[in-house]
C-alpha positions in Angstrom: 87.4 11.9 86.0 88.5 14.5 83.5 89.5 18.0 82.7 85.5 19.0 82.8 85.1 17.8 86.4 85.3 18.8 89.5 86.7 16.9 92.3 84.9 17.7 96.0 87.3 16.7 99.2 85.7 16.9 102.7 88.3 16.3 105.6 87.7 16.7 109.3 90.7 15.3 111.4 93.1 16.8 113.6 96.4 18.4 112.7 99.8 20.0 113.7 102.3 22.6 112.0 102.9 20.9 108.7 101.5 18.0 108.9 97.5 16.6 108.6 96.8 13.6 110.5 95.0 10.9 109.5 93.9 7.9 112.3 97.2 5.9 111.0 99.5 7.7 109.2 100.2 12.0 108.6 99.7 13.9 105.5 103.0 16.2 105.6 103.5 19.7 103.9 106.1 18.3 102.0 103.4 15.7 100.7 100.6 17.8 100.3 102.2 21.0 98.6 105.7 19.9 97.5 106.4 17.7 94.2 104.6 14.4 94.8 100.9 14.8 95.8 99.3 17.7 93.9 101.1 16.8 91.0 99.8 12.9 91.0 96.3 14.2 91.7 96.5 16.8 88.6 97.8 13.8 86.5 94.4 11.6 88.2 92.0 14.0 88.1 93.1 17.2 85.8 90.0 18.8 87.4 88.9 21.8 89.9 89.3 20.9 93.2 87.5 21.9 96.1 89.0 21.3 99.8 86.6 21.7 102.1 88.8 21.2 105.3 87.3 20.8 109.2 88.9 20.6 112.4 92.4 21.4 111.1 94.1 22.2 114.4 96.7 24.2 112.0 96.1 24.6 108.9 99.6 25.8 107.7 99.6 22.8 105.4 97.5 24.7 103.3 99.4 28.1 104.1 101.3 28.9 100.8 99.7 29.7 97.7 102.0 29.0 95.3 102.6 25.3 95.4 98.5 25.4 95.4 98.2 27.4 92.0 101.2 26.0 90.2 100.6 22.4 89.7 96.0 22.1 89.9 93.1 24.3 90.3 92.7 23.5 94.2 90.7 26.1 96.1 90.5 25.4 100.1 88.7 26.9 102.9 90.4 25.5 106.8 87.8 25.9 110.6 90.8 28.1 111.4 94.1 29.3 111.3 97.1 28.4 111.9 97.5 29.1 115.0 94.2 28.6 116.6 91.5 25.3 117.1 88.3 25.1 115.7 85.4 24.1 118.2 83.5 21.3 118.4 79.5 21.9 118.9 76.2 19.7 119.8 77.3 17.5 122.7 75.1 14.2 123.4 74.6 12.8 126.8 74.0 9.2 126.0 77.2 8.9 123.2 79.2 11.3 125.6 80.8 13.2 122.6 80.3 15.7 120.5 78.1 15.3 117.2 79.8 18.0 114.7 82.0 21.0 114.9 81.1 24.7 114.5 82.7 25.5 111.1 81.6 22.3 109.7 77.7 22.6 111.1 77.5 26.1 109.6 78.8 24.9 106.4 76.2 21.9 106.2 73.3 24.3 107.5 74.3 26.7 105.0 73.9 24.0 102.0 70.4 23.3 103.4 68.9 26.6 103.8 70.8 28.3 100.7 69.5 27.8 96.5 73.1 26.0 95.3 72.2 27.2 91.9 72.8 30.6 92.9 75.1 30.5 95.8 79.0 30.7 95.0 81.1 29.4 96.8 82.7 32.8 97.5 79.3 33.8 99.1 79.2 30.4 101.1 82.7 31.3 102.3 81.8 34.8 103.6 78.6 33.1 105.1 80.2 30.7 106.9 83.2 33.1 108.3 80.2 35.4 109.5 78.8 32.8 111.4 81.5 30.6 112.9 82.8 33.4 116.0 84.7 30.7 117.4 87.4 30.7 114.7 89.1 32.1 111.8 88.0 30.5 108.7 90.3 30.8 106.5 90.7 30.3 102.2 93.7 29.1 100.2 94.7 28.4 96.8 93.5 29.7 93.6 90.3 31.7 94.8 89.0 32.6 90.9 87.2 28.8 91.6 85.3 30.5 94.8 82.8 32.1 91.7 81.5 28.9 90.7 78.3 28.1 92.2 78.3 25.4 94.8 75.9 23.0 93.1 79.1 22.5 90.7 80.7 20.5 93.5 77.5 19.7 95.6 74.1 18.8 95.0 72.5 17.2 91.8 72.3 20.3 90.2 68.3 19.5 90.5 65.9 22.3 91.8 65.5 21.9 95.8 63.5 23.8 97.8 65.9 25.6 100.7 64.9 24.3 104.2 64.3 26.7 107.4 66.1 25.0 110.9 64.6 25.4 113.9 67.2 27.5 116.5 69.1 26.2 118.9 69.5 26.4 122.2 72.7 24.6 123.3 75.8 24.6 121.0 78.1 23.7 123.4 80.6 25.0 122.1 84.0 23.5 123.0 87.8 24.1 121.6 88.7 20.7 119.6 91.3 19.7 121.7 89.6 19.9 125.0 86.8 17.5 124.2 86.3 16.8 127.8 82.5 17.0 129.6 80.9 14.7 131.4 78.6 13.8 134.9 79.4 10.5 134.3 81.3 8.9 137.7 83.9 6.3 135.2 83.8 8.8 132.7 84.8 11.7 134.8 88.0 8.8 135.7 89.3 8.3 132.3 88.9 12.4 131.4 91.0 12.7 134.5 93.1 10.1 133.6 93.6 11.3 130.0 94.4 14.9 131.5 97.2 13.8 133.6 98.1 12.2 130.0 98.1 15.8 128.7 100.1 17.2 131.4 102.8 14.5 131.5 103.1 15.3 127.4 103.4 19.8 128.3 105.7 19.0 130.9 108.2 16.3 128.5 108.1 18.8 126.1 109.0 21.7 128.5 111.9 19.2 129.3 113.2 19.0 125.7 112.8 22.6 125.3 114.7 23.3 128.2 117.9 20.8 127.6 117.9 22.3 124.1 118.0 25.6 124.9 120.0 25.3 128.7 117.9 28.1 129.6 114.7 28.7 131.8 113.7 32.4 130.3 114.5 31.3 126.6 112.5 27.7 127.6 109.4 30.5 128.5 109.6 32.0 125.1 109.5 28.9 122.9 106.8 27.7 124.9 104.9 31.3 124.2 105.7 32.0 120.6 103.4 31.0 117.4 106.4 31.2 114.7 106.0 30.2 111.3 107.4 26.9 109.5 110.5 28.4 107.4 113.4 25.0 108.2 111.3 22.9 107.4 114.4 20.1 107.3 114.9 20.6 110.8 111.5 21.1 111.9 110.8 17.7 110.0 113.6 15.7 111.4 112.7 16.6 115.2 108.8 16.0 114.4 109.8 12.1 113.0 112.2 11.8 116.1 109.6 13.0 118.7 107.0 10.8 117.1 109.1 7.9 117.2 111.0 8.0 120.6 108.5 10.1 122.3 104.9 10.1 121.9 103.5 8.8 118.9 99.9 10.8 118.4 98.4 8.2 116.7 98.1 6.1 119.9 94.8 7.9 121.3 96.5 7.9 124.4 99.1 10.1 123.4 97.1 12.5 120.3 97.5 15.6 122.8 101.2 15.6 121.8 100.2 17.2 118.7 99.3 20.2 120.6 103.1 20.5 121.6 104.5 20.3 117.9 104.2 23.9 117.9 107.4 24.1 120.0 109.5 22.0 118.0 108.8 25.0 115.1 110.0 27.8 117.3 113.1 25.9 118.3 114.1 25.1 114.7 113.2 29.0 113.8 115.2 29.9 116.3 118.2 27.9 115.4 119.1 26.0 118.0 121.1 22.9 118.0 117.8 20.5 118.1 119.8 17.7 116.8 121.0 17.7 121.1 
């Protein structure tokens, strides 16, 4: 590619404070807005980039502007914030999971029923943040992109005639992480086998928490706060140490330990002697 393209991205995975994760390996906010990855993708491409990201259980990875503006032309719209899941929608009885996500279906329905020659992506943004009520859809990065027309970074650019859908009864609507629904006798043992999973990883963590803290009300607090990612050394260090000694999310029977990442944050914000 070159410095007239544009360079599309579509991700849909799950994620953590400052850190995306892929099925083998994590894509870490050092990574993704630091020195090494935007810059080698500017050098790659030297193109305007659209990030189209899905499921992002946080999305702080994509949090500050700067890094985003300084090295490419990257504009990025997340399901939801930071602090928040997105939901998963359309569940099937013979596959027993869930077919798309909310965010993502109302991005794709929009695309169908919408003229791409017309629409900006600004527009598609407001759009889908209008529809999806289970979340906040969020933008990043340099937003002067979001008045390009989406047919610049989707479509052929060839005249299509918008489609009209026909409603929909059942969304199902369920928060990412608890993708768990079923009538099925063996299935209804492994989602209650995969919950008492879940509840072993809460109650580790609570153990952590309270060792590092030696106390039960400032234990409660950790485990209640939503703080932002400022140490990121610290916060790093005790995400690669959990990971390795712990529970290593990319074991499916351990992924809910992302979910408790978010205390390892409030404890480096609050500076306390993780390194115990």
């Amino acid at each position: 590619s070159g410095p007239k393209d544009h360079v599309f991205v579509y991700f849909t995975d799950h994620g953590a404070p400052g850190l995306l994760a892929f099925p083998d390996d994590d894509l870490k906010k050092c990574i993704f807005s630091g020195t090494r990855w935007l810059p080698w993708l500017y050098r790659h491409f030297s193109a305007s980039v659209l990030l189209i990201g899905v499921k992002f259980l946080a999305s702080v990875s994509l949090k500050h502007k700067k890094p985003l503006t300084i090295c490419i032309t990257v504009y990025a719209t997340t399901a939801a914030n930071p602090k928040e899941s997105s939901y998963a929608c359309y569940y099937d009885d013979e596959r027993q999971t869930y077919l798309g996500d909310w965010y993502s279906v109302n991005w794709m329905e929009d695309s169908d029923m919408e003229d791409l020659r017309k629409e900006t992506l600004h527009k598609q943004f407001q759009l889908v943040k209008k529809r999806t009520n289970t979340s906040h859809v969020m933008q990043y990065g340099n937003r002067s992109i979001s008045s390009m027309k989406v047919m610049q970074f989707q479509g052929t650019g060839k005249k299509a005639m918008p489609i009209s859908l026909p409603p929909v009864e059942r969304y199902d609507l369920t928060p990412s992480p608890d993708l768990m629904a079923t009538n099925d006798i063996s299935e209804a043992k492994k989602i209650a086998a995969e919950m008492k999973m879940y509840l072993f990883i809460q109650e580790s963590m609570q153990k952590i928490v309270t060792v590092v803290t030696g106390s039960t009300e400032q234990t409660k607090q950790i485990l209640s706060d939503r703080l932002t990612i400022s140490n990121y050394d610290c916060y790093q260090s005790a995400v690669n140490h959990f990971k390795a000694h712990c529970f290593n999310w990319h074991l499916p029977v351990y992924e809910y330990a992302l979910r408790q990442l978010y205390a390892l944050v409030n404890l480096c914000e609050g500076g306390y002697p993780i390194d115990r």
